[in-house]
C-alpha positions as a printed Julia matrix, in Angstrom:
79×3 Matrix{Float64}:
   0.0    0.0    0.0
   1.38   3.41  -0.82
  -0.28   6.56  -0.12
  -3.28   7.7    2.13
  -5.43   4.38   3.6
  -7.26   2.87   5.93
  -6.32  -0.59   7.41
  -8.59  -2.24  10.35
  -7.78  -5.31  12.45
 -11.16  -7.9   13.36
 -10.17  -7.41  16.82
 -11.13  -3.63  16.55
  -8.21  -1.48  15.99
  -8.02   0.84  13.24
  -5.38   3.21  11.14
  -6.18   5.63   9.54
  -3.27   7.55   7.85
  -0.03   7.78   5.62
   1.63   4.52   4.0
   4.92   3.57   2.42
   5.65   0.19   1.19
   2.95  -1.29   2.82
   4.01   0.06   6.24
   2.75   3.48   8.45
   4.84   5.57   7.61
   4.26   9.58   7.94
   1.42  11.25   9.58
  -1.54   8.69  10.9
  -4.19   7.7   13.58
  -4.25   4.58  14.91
  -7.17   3.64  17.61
  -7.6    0.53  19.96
 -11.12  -0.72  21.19
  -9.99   0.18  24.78
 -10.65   4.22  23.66
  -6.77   5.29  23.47
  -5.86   6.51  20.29
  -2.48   7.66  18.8
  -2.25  10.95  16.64
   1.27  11.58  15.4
   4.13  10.44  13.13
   5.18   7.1   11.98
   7.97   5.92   9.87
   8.34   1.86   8.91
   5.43   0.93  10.54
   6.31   2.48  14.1
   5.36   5.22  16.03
   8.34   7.83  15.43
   8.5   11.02  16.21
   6.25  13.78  17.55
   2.34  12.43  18.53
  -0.49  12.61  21.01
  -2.1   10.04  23.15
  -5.48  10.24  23.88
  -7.92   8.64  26.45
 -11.5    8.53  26.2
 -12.32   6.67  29.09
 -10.12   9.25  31.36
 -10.55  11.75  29.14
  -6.88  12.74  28.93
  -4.29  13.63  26.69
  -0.61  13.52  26.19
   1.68  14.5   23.96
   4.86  13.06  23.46
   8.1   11.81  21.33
   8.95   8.18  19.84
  11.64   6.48  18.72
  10.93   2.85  16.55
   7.65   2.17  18.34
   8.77   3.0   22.17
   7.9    6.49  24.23
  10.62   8.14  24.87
   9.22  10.93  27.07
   6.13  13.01  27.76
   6.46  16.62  26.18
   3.31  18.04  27.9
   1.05  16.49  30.39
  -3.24  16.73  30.78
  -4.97  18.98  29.24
């Protein structure tokens, strides 16, 4: 896949953004069933870069930095 798509798991979870040989890669929003949900930068399939993590069910948000998938810190707490 190349370009702007959607892709959607059974078990609920769903991206919605910018792909690159079949991978996330770029700007994207990927949600879980549990109500968190990722806004942010992606590169190879990975969270990368600058993003946002928000909570529905605590109704919180975060932003942050990643490197290759794992949080490297919090930038700004609640809101």
């Amino acid at each position: 896949m190349e370009g702007k798509g959607i892709e959607t798991w059974k078990d609920g979870r769903r991206y919605e953004g910018d792909f690159k040989n079949g991978k996330k890669d770029g700007q994207g929003t990927f949600e879980w069933p549990s109500g968190i949900k990722y806004i942010g930068s992606w590169k190879s399939g990975k969270q990368h870069g600058a993003g946002v993590l928000y909570n529905s069910t605590t109704n919180t948000k975060k932003q942050g930095e990643w490197v290759n998938g794992k949080r490297q810190r919090w930038v700004q707490g609640n809101e």
